[in-house]
Backbone as ProteinMPNN parsed JSONL, in Angstrom:
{"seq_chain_A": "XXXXXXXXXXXXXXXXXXXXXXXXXXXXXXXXXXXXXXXXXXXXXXXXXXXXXXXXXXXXXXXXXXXXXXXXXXXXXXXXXXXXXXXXXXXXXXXXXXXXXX", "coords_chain_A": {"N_chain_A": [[0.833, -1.187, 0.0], [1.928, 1.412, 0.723], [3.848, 1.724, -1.435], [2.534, 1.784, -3.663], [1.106, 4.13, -2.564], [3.111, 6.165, -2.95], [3.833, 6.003, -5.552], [1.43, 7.278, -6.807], [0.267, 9.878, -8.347], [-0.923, 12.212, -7.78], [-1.401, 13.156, -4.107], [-4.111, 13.332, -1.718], [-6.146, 13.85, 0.64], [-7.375, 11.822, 0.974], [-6.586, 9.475, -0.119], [-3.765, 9.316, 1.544], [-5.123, 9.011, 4.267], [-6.61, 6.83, 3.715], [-4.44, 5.325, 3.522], [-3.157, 5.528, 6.366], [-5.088, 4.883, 7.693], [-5.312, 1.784, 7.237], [-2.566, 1.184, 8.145], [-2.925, 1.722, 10.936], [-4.676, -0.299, 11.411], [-3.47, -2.331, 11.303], [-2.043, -2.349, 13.197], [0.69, -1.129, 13.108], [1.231, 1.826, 14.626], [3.455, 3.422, 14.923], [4.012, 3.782, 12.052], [1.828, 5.053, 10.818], [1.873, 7.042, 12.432], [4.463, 8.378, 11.468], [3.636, 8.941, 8.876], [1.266, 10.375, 9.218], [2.596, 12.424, 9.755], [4.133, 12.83, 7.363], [2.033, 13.648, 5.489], [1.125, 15.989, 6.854], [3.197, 17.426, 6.162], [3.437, 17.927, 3.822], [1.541, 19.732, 3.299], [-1.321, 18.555, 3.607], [-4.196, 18.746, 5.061], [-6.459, 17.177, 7.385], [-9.834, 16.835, 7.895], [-11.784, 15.515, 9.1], [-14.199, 13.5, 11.762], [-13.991, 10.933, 11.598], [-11.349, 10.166, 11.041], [-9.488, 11.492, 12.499], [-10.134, 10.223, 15.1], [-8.773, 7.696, 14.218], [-6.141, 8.661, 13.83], [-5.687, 9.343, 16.725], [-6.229, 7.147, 17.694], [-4.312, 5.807, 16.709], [-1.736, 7.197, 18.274], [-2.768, 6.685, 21.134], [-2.438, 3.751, 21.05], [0.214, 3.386, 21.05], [0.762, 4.315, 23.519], [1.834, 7.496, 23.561], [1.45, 10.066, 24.136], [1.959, 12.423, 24.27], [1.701, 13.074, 21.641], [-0.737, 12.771, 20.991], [-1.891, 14.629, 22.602], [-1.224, 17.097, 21.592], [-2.207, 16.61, 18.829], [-5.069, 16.396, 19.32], [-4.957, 19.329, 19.64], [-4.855, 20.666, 17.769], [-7.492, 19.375, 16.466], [-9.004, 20.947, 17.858], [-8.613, 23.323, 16.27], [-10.276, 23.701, 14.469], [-12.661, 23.467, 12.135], [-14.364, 20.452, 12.289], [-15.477, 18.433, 10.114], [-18.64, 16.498, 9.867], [-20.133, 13.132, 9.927], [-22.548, 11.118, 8.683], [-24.859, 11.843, 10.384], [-23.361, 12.689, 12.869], [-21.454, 14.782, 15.238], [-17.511, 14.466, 15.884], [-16.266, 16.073, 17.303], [-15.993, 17.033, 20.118], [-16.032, 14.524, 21.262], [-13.342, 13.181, 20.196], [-11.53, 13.225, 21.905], [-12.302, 11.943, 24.078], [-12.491, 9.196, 22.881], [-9.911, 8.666, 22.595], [-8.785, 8.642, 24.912], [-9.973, 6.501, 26.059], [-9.579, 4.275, 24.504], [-6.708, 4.245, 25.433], [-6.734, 3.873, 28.349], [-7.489, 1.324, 28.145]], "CA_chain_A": [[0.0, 0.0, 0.0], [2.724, 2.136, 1.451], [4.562, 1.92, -2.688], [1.101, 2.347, -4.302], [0.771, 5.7, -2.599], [4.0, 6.557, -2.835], [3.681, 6.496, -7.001], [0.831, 8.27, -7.127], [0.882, 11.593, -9.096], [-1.491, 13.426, -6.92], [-1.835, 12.558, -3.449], [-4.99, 14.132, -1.342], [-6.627, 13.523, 2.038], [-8.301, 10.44, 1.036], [-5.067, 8.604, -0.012], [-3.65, 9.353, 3.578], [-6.493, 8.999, 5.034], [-6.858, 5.058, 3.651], [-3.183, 4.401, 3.691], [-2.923, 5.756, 7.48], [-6.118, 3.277, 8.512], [-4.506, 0.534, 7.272], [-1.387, 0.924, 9.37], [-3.562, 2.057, 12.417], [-6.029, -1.401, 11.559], [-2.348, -3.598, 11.305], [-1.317, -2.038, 14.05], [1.944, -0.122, 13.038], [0.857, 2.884, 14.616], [4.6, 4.408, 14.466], [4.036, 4.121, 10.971], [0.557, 5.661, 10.531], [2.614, 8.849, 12.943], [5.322, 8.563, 10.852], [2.811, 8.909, 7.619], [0.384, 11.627, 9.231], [3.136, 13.688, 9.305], [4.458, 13.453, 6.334], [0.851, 14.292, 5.069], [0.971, 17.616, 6.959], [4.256, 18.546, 5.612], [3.298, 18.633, 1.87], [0.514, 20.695, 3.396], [-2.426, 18.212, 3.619], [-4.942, 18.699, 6.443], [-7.735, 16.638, 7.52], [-11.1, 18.109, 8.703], [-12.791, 14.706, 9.36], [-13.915, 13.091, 12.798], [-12.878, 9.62, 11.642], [-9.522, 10.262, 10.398], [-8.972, 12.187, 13.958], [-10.293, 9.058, 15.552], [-7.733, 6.743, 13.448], [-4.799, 8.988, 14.123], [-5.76, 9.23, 17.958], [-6.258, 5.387, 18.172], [-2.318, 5.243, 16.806], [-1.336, 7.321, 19.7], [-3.3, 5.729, 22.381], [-1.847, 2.567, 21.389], [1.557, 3.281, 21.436], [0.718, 5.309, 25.029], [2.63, 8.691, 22.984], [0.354, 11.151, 24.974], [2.027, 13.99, 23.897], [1.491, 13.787, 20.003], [-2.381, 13.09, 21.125], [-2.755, 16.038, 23.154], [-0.88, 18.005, 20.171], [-3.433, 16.266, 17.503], [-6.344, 17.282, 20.297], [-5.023, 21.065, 20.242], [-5.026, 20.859, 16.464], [-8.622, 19.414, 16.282], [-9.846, 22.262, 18.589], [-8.407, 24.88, 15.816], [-10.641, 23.531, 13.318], [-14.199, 22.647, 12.31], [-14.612, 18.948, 11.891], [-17.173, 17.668, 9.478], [-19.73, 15.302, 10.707], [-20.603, 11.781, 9.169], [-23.858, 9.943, 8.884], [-25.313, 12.795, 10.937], [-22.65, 12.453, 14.182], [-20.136, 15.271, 15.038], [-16.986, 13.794, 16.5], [-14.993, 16.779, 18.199], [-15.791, 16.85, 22.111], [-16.075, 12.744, 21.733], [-12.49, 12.331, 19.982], [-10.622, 13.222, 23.306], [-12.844, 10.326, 25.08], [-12.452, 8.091, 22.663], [-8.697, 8.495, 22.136], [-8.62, 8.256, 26.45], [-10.722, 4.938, 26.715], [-8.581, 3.656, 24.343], [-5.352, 4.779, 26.241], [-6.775, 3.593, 29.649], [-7.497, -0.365, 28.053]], "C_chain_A": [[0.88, 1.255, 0.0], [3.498, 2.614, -0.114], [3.736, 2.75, -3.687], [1.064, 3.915, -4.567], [1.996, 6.729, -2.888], [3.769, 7.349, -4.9], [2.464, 7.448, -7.279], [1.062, 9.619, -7.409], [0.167, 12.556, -8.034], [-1.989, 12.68, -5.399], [-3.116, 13.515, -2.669], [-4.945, 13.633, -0.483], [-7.158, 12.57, 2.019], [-7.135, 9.442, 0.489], [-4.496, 8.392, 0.935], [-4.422, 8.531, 4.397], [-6.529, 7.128, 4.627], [-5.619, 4.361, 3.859], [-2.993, 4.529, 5.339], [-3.811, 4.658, 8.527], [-5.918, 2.288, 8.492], [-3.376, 0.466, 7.903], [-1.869, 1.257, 10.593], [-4.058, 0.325, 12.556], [-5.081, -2.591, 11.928], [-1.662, -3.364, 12.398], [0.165, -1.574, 13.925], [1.691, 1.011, 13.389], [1.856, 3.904, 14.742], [4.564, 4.729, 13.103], [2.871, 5.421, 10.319], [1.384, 7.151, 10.966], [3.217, 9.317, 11.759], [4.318, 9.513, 9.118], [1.932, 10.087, 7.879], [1.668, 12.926, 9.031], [3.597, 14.24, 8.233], [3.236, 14.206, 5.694], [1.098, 15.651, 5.539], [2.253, 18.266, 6.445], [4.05, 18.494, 4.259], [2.193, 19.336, 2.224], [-0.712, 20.281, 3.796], [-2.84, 18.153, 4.62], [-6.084, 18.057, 6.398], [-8.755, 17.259, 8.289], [-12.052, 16.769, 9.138], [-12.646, 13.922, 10.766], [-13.525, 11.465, 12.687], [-12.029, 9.381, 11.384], [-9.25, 11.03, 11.611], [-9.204, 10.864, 14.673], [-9.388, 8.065, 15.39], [-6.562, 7.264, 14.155], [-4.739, 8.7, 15.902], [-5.605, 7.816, 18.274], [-4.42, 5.281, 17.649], [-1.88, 5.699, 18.111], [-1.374, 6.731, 20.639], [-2.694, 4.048, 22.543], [-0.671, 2.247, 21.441], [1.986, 3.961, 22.628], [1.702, 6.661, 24.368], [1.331, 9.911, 23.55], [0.968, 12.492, 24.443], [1.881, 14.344, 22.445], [-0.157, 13.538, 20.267], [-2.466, 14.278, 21.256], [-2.281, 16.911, 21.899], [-1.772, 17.562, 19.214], [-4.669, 17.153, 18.33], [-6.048, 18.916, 19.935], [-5.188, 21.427, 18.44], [-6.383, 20.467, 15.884], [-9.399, 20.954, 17.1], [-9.838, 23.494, 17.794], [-9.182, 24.539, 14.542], [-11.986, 23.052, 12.986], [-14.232, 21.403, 11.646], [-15.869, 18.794, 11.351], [-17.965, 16.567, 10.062], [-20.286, 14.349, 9.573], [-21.945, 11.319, 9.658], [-25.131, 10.926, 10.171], [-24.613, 13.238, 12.617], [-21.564, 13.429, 14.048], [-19.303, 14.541, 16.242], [-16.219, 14.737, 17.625], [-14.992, 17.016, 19.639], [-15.483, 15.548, 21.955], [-14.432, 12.267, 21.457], [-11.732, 12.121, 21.088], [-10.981, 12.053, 24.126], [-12.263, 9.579, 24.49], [-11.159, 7.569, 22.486], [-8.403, 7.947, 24.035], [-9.423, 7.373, 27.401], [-9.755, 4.018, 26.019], [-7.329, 3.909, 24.97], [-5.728, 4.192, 27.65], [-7.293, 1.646, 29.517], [-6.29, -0.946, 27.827]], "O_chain_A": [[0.535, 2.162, -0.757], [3.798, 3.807, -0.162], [3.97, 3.803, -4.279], [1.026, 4.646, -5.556], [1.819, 7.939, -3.028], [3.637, 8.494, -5.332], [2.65, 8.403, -8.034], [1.866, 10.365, -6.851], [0.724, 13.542, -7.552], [-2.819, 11.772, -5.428], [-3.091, 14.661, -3.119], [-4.001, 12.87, -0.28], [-7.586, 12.186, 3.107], [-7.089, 8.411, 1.161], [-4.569, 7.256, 1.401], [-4.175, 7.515, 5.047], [-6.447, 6.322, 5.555], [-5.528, 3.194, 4.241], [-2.601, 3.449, 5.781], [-3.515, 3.991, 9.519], [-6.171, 1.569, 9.458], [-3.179, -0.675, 8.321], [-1.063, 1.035, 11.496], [-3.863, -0.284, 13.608], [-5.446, -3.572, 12.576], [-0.692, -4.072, 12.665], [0.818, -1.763, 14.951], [1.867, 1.741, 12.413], [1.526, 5.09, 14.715], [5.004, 5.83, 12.77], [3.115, 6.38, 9.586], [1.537, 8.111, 10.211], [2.831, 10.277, 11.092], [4.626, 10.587, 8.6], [1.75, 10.857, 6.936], [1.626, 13.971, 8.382], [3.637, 15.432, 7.931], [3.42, 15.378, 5.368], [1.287, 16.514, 4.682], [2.356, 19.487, 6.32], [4.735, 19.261, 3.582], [1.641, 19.713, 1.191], [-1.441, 21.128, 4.312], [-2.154, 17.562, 5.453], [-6.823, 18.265, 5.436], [-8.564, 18.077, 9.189], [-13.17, 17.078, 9.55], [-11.524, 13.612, 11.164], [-12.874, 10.87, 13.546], [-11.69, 8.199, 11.432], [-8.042, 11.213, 11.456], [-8.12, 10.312, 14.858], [-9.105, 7.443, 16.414], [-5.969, 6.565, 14.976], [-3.878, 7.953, 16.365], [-4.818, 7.435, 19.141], [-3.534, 4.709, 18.285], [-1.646, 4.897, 19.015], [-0.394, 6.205, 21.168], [-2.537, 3.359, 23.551], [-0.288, 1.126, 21.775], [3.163, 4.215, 22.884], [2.668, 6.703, 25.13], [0.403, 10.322, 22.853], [0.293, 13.506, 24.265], [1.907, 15.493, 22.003], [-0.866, 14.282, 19.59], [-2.943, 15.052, 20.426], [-3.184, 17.412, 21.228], [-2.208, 18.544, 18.613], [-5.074, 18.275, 18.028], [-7.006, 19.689, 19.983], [-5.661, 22.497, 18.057], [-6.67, 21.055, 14.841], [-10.237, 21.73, 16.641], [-10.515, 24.485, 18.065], [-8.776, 25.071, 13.508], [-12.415, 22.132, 13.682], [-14.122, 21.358, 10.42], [-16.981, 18.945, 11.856], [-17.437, 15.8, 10.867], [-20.785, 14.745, 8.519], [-22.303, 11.191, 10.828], [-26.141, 10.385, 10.621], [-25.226, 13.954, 13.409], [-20.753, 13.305, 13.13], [-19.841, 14.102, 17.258], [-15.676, 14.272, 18.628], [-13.94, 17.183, 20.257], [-14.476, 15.25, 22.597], [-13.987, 11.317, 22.102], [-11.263, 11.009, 21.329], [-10.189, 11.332, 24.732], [-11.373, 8.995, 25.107], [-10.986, 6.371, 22.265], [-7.824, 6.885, 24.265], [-9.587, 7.331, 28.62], [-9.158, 3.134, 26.633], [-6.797, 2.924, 24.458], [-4.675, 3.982, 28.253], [-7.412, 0.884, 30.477], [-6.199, -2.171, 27.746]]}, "name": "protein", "num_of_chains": 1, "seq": "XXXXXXXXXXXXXXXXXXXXXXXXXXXXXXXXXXXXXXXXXXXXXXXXXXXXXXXXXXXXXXXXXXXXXXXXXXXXXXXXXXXXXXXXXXXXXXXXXXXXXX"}
């Protein structure tokens, strides 16, 4: 997956965004870090509460509390879109600190 996206001519937030869930879902979640960031350094930002959810669940499972709370302070500067009619942005902090406390 990781080559795939790599060749791609144009990458966006939904390339990320599927390559980052699959290393969250396989559990590499140094990789998924490793991978969100590069995303924000060519510029790309995500605005969605399940791609905040994904990245948070890498954190939480590698106990890295301080790139959470830094993702957390970076969801707070931004309006998150809402899926299926559910917004996620008070809930991601729970859900990133239920996972972190199992």
């Amino acid at each position: 997956a990781q080559r795939a996206h790599d060749e791609l001519c144009v990458r966006n937030v939904s390339s990320w965004s599927i390559l980052i869930s699959g290393y969250v879902q396989d559990r590499q979640a140094h990789q998924a870090l490793k991978s969100y960031e590069q995303m924000q350094s060519e510029g790309i930002y995500a605005e969605s509460g399940p791609f905040f959810i994904c990245i948070l669940k890498a954190c939480g499972s590698i106990g890295n509390l301080g790139k959470g709370k830094q993702i957390h302070d970076e969801i707070q500067g931004i309006t998150i879109r809402c899926h299926a009619g559910h917004c996620f942005g008070g809930h991601v902090l729970q859900v990133w600190c239920d996972r972190e406390s199992t």
